[in-house]
C-alpha positions in Angstrom: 10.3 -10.3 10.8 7.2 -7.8 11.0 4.5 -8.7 8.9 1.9 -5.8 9.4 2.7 -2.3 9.8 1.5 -1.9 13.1 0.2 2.0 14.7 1.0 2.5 10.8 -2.4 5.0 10.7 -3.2 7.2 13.3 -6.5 8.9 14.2 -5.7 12.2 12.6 -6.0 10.3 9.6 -9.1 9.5 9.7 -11.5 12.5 8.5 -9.3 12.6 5.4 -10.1 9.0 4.8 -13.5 9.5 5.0 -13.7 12.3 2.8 -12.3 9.3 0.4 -15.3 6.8 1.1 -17.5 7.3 -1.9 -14.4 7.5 -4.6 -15.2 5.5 -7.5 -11.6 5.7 -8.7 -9.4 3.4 -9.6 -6.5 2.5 -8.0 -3.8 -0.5 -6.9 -5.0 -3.0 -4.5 -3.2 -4.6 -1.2 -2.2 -7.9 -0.7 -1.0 -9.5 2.3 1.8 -11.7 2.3 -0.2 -14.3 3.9 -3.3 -14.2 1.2 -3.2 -17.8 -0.8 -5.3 -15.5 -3.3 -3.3 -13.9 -6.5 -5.4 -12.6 -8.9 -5.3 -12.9 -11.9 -4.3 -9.8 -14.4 -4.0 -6.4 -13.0 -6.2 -6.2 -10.4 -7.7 -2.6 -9.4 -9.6 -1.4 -6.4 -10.9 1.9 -6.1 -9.6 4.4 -4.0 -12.9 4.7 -1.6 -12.2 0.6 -0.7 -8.5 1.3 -0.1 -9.7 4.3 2.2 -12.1 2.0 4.0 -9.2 -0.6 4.2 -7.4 1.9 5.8 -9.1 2.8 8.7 -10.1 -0.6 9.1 -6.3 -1.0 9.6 -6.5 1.6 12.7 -9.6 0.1 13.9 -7.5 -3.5 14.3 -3.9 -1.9 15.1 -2.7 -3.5 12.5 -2.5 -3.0 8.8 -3.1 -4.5 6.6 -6.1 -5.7 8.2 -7.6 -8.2 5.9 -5.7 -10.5 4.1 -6.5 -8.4 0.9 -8.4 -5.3 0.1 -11.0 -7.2 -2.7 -11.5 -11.1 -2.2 -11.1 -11.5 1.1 -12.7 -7.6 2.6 -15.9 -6.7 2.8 -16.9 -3.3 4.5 -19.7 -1.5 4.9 -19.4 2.6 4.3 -22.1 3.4 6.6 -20.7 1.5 9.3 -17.6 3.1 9.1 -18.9 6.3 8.7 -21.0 5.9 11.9 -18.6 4.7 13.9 -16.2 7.4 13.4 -19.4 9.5 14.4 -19.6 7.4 17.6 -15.8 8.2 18.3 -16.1 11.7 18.0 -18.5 12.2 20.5 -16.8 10.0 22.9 -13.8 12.1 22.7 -15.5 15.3 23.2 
């Protein structure tokens, strides 16, 4: 049985994802079957932390990364956004 979606999100994914980062909007959050946390009502997210979530998931190989994409995940926008900076410039 495969638990996590694994080369699920692939590089040329990223810059779109990015673009996402500072979205304010709201949106469904991701819970892994593994999380012992259920929240309680209908628990949103924002479509900038799902995008982050995201290329966490290609960062680790494996998505989803965290165990979910509020209680348990905490990113950092800048760090993301500087890596992927960092990755570029490798490539070229």
């Amino acid at each position: 049985m495969v638990n996590y979606h694994i080369g699920w999100i692939h590089e040329e994914d990223i810059p779109e994802l990015i673009a996402l980062l500072n979205s304010n909007e709201p949106c469904a959050q991701v819970i892994s079957i593994f999380s012992s946390y259920v929240p309680e009502g209908i628990p949103q997210s924002t479509i900038g932390r799902e995008a982050a979530f995201l290329i966490d998931g290609f960062r680790k190989g494996r998505y989803p990364p965290d165990l979910d994409s509020m209680h348990y995940y905490n990113f950092d926008k800048s760090e993301i956004e500087i890596w992927w900076k960092k990755r570029k410039m490798l490539a070229n």
